[in-house]
C-alpha positions in Angstrom: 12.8 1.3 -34.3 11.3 4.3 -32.4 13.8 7.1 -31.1 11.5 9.2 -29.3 12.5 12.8 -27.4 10.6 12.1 -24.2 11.7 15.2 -21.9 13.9 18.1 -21.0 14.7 20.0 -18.6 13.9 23.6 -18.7 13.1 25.8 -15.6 10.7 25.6 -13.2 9.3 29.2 -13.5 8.4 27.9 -17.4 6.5 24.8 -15.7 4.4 26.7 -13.0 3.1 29.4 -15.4 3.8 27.7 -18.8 1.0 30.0 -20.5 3.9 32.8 -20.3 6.3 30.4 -21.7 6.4 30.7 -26.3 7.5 27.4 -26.8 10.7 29.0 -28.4 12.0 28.9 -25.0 11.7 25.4 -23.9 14.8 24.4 -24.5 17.7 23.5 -21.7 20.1 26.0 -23.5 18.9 28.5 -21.2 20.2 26.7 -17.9 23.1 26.0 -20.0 24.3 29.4 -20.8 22.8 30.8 -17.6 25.2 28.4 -15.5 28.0 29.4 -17.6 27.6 33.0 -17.0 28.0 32.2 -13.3 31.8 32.5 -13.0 32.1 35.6 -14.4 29.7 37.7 -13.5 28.5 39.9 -10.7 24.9 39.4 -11.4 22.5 36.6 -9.1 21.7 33.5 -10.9 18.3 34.1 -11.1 18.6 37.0 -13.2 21.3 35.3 -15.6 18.3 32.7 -16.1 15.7 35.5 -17.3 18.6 37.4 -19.2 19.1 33.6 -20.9 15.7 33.6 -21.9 14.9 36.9 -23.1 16.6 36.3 -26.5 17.1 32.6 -27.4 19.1 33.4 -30.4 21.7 35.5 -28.2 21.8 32.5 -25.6 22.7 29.9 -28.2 25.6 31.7 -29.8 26.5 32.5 -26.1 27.0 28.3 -26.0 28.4 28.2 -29.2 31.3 30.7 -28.1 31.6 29.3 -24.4 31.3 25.6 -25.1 32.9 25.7 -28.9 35.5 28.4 -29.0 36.4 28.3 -25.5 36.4 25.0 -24.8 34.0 24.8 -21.4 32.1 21.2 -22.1 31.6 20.8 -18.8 28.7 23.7 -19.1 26.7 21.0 -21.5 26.4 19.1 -18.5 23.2 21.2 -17.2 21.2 20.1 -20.1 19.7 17.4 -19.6 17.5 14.5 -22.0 15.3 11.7 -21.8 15.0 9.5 -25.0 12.6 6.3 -25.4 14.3 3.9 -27.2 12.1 1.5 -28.5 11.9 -1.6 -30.6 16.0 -2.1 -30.9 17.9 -5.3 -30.7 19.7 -6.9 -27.8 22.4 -6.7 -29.4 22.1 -2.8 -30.0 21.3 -2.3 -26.6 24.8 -3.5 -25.6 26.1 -0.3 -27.7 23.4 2.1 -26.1 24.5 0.9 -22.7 28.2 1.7 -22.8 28.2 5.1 -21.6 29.7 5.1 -17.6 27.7 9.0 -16.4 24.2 7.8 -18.3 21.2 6.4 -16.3 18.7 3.4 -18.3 16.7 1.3 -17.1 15.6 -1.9 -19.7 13.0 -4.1 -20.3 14.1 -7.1 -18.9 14.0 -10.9 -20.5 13.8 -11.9 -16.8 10.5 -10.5 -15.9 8.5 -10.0 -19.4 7.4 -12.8 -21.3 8.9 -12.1 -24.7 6.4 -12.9 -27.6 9.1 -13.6 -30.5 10.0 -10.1 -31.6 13.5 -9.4 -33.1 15.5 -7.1 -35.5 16.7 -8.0 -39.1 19.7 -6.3 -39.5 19.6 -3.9 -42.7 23.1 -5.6 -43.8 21.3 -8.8 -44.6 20.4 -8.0 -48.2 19.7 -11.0 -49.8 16.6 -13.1 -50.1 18.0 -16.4 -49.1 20.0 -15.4 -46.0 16.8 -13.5 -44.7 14.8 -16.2 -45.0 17.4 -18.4 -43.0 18.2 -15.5 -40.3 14.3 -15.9 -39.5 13.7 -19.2 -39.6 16.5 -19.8 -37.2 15.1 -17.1 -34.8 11.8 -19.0 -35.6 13.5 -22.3 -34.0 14.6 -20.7 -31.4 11.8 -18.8 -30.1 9.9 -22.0 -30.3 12.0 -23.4 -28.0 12.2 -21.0 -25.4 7.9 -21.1 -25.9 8.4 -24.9 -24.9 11.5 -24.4 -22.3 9.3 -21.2 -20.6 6.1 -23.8 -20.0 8.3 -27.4 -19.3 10.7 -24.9 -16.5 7.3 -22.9 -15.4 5.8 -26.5 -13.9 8.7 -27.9 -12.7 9.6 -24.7 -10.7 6.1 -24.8 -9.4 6.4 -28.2 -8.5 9.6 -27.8 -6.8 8.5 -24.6 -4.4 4.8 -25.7 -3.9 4.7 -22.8 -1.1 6.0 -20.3 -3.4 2.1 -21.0 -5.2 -0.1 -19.4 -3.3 0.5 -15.8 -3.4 0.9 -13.8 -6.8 3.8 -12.0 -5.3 5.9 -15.8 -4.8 4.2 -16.8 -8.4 5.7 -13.8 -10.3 9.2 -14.5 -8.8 8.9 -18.6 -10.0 7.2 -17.9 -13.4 10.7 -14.9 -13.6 13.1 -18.3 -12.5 11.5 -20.2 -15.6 11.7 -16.8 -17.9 15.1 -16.0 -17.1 16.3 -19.9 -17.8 14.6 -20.5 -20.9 15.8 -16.9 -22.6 19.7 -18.6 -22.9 18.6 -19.9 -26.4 17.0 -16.2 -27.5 19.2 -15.2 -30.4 20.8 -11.1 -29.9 18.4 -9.9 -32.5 15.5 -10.1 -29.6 13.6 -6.5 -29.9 14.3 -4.7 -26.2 13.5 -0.9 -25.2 15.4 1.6 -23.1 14.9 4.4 -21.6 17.7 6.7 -20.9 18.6 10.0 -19.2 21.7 11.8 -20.6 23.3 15.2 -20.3 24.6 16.7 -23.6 28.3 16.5 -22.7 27.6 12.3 -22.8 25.3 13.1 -25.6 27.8 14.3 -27.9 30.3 11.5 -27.3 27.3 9.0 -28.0 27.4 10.4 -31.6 30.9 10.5 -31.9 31.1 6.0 -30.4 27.9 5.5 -32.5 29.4 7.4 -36.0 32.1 4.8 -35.9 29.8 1.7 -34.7 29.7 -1.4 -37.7 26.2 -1.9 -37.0 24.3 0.2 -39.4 21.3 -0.1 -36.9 23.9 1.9 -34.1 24.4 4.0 -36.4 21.1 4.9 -37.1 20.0 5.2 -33.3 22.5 7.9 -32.9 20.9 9.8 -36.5 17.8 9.5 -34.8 19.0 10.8 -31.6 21.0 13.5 -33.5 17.9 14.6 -35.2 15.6 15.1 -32.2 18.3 16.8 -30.1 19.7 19.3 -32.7 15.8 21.3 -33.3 15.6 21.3 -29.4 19.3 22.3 -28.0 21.4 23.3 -31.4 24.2 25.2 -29.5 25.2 22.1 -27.2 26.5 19.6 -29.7 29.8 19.9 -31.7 32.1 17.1 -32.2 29.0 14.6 -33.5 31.2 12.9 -36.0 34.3 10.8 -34.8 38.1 12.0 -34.7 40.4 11.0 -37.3 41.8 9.3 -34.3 39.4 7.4 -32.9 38.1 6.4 -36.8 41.8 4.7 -37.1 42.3 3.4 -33.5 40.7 0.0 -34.7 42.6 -0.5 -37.9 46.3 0.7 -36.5 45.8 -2.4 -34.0 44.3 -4.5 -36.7 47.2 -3.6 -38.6 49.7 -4.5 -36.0 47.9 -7.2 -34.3 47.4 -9.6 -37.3 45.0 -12.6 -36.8 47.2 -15.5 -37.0 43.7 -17.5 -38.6 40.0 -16.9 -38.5 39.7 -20.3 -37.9 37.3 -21.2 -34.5 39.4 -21.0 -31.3 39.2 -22.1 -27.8 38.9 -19.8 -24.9 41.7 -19.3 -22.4 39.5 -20.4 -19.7 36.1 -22.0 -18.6 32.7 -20.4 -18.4 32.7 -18.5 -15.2 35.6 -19.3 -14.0 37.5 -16.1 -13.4 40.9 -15.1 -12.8 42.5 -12.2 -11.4 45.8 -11.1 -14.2 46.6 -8.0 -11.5 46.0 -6.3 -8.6 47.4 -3.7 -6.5 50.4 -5.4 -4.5 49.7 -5.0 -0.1 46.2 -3.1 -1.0 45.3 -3.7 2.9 48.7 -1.2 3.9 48.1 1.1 1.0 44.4 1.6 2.3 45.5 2.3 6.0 48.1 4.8 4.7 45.3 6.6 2.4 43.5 7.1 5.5 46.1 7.7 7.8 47.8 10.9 5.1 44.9 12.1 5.0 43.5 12.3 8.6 47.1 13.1 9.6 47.9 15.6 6.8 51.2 13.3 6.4 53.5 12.7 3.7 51.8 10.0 1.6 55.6 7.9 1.7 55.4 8.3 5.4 52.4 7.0 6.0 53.0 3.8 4.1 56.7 3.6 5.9 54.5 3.4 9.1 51.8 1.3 8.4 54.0 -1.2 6.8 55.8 -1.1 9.8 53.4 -2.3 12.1 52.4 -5.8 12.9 49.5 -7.8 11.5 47.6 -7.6 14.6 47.3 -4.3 14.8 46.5 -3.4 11.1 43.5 -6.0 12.0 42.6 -4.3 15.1 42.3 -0.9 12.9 40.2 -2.3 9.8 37.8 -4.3 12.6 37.3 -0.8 14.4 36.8 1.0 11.3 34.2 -1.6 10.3 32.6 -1.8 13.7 29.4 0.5 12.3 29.2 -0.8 8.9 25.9 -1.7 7.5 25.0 -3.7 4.0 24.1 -0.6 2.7 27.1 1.5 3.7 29.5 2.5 1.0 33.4 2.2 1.4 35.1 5.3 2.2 37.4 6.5 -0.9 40.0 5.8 0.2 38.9 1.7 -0.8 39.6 3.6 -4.8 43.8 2.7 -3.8 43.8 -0.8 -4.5 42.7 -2.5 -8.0 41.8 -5.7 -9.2 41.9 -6.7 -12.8 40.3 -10.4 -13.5 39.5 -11.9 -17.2 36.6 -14.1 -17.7 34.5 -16.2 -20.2 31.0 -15.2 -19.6 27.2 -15.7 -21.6 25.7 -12.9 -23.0 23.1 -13.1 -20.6 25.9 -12.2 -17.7 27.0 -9.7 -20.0 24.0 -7.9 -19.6 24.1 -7.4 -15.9 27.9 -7.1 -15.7 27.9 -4.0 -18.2 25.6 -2.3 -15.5 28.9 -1.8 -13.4 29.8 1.7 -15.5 31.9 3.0 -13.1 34.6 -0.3 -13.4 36.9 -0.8 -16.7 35.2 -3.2 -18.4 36.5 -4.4 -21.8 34.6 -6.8 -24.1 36.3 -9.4 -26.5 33.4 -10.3 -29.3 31.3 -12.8 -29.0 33.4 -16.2 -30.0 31.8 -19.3 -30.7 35.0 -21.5 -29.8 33.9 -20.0 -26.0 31.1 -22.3 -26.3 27.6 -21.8 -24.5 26.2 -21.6 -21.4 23.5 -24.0 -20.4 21.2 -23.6 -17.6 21.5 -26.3 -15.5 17.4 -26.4 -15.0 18.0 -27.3 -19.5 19.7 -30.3 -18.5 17.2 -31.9 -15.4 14.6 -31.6 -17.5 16.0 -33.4 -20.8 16.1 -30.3 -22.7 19.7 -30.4 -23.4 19.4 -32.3 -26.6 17.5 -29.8 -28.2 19.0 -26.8 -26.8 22.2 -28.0 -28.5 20.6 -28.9 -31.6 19.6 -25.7 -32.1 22.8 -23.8 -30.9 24.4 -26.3 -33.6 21.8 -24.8 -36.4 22.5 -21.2 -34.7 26.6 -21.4 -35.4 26.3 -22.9 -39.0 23.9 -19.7 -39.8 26.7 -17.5 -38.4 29.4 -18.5 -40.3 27.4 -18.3 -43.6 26.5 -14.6 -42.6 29.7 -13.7 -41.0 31.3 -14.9 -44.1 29.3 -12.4 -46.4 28.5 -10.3 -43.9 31.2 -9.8 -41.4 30.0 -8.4 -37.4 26.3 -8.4 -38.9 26.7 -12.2 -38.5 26.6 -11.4 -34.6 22.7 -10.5 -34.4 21.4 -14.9 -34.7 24.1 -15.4 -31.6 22.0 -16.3 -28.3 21.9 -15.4 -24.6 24.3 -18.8 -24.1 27.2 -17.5 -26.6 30.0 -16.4 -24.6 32.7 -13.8 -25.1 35.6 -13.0 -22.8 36.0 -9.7 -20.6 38.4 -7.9 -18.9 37.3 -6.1 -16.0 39.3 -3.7 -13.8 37.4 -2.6 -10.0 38.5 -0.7 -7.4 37.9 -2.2 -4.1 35.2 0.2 -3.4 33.5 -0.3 -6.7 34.2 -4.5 -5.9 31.9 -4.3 -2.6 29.3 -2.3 -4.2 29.5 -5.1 -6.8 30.2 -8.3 -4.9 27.1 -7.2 -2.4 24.8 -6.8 -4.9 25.5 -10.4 -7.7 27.0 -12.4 -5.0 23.4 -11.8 -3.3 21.2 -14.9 -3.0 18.3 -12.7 -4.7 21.3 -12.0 -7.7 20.5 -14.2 -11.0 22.4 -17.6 -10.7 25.0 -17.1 -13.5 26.0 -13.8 -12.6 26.1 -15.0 -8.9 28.9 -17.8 -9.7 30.7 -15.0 -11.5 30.8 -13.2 -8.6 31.3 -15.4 -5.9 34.2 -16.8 -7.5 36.0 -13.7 -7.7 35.7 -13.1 -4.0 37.1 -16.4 -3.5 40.0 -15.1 -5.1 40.1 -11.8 -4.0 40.2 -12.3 -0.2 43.3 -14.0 0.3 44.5 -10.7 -1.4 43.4 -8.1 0.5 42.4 -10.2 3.8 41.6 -6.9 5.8 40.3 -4.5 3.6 37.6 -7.2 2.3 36.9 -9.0 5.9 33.3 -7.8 5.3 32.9 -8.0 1.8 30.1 -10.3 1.1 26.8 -10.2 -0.5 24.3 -8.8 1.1 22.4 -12.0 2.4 25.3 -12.9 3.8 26.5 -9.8 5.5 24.1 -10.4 9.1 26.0 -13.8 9.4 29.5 -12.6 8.5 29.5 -9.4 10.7 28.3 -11.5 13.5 31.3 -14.0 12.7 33.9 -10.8 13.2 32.0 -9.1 16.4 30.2 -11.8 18.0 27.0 -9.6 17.9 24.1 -8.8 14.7 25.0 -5.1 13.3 22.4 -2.9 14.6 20.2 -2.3 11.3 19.3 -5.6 10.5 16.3 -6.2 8.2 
């Protein structure tokens, strides 16, 4: 594991002449205290910047006081970091990911080859159960080595126009990749890198303090450690709540496990279903808009849209969509109406759906009794067999860890294993979602996902989502509504 500082921010007058710069004052505190002065004092910004940096010492117990005694957080937000995180496990990543106002981007298993590279979880102690946790990851890297080359030829066979140009080539060799990864156990080695403000920062050590994994824990030491000889004053509450520490044993307490005995899923792979939404979202939409624009009464509004016939509510959402583009974003107002769906998804879904920070989303744990996901391009080309023989081996390793070794166990589960969500969207979140994985360019399995919720979400909300599509399909279905293409069309 690397945890590597990679960058600040600090001002720009430090970065043009940085030879007039001690390195004492490289540090985002300065902005930090700077900005907090701003409210309450007559003097420029500028000014407050140079003041900041004249005596570091002053500017940090400045934070301390503002941020810690007084209770303004929000001025943490100026400072801003960029770690490397290198060399961490799939399964880790999940954790890292979590945070909704933090910005990563991941080395993919969709694009990179992987070359067999995973974690060992420090909770493993004895001899005989490491040797089995590699030799399982063993099998299965060997497989996805066979699956990548036996899915590689038959893609290339199957698009023989796709061959000639590298560009096509990279996108069928990235089909093959991102099939044969399903039997990769969570333990693969993956790298980050991540941009995060110190407010976020602090409630990462306070999540990862808590976390069971002892290699979580230890990416948030390591992040502790770089952060506090850089920006000292902007981190407080590193260690968890007494609260938050007994949130997971009050509900184990009250929510007893009737057996730890393998269970079935409440529903299929993929197959989604909404448990709530909010109740004539299309009327509750037009009366956002129509309080607002009419500084009315919010009960009014509502009283008067529900009022009026279907017709004419369709007449007002095709108007107000008359200009949209693919790459338009719904107007706020879309926040009103909800959906809530649960589903049984792979972990390899998982991993895209967790991108959607701004939704609710709430993971069960990974269950074997969910099953596993097989890629259909396993089954055409006889793989199947094997894939299942080894996801056999994979769940008889996992209960003798998870036995001894409780959530460690997770780390020899693969891409296929499944778990079940709960997800909660607003409709403006759902189009930015539904446009992007219900896009014929999306990755199959989180496509399905997708498109099957906005089979169910139409009917719904049949105005409000009459363009909600993904965006290949947004040229064809605006032309099906206005008899005429929208006027950017790429």
């Amino acid at each position: 594991m690397i945890i590597r500082l990679a960058g600040y921010n600090v001002e720009a007058e430090l970065l043009e002449d940085p030879g007039a710069a001690s390195k004492e004052v490289l540090t985002p505190e300065t902005l930090s205290a700077a900005y907090a002065r701003i409210s309450r004092s007559g003097k420029d910004i500028t000014t407050l910047r140079r003041l900041a940096r004249k005596d570091v010492e002053k500017t940090r117990k400045s934070n301390k006081t503002i941020i810690f005694n007084m209770g303004h957080h929000s001025v943490a937000e100026h400072s801003v970091f960029n770690f490397d995180i290198i060399g961490v496990s799939r399964l880790a990543l999940e954790a890292v990911e979590q945070f909704r106002l933090v910005s990563y981007t991941e080395k993919s298993q969709r694009y990179v080859t992987l070359k067999g590279d995973f974690v060992l979880p420090k909770e493993i102690e004895d001899p005989e159960s490491r040797e089995l946790f590699r030799d399982t990851v063993a099998a299965q890297n060997a497989f996805y080595g066979k699956a990548y080359g036996v899915l590689k030829e038959y893609i290339f066979k199957k698009y023989p126009g796709m061959t000639e140009q590298k560009s096509q080539r990279n996108i069928l060799t990235g089909w093959a990749k991102e099939d044969a990864r399903y039997i990769l156990s969570l333990a693969t080695e993956g790298q980050v890198g991540m941009t995060i403000n110190a407010r976020n920062l602090e409630h990462l050590f306070r999540r990862f303090h808590l976390d069971g994994r002892s290699e979580v824990r230890e990416i948030g030491e390591r992040m502790y450690a770089r952060v506090m000889t850089i920006a000292p004053s902007l981190i407080l509450f590193a260690r968890a709540s007494f609260f938050s520490g007994d949130l997971k044993h009050t509900f184990k307490d009250n929510f007893r496990d009737p057996g730890d005995s393998e269970r079935s899923c409440p529903s299929g792979i993929n197959s989604p279903r909404v448990v709530r939404f909010t109740e004539n979202g299309d009327d509750i939409i037009l009366a956002s808009f129509l309080s607002v624009f009419r500084s009315m009464n919010y009960d009014e509004a509502l009283e008067i849209v529900e009022a009026m016939a279907y017709v004419e509510k369709e007449r007002i959402f095709r108007d107000l969509f008359k200009n949209l583009e693919f790459f338009d974003s719904m107007p706020r107002e879309f926040e009103m109406a909800d959906i809530t769906f649960q589903a049984v998804i792979s972990a390899t879904n998982f991993a895209q759906l967790k991108r959607h920070r701004m939704a609710t989303l709430l993971p069960g744990a990974y269950d074997t009794g969910c099953g596993n996901l097989v890629p259909e391009s396993i089954k055409i080309n006889g793989l199947e067999g094997e894939f299942l023989e080894i996801i056999d081996r994979t769940n008889g390793v996992y209960f003798k860890l998870r036995e001894r070794y409780g959530e460690a166990a997770d780390y020899i589960l693969t891409n296929s294993h499944c778990r079940q969500v709960t997800m909660k969207m607003n409709l403006r979140e759902l189009f930015h979602f539904i446009r992007l994985r219900a896009d014929e360019h999306a990755q199959w399995d989180i496509r399905e996902l997708a498109g099957r919720i906005l089979e169910q979400v139409r009917p719904l909300m049949p105005l409000s989502t009459m363009l909600l599509c993904g965006k290949s399909d947004f040229v064809e279905r605006f032309e099906s509504i206005y008899s005429r293409k929208p006027e950017f069309n790429i």
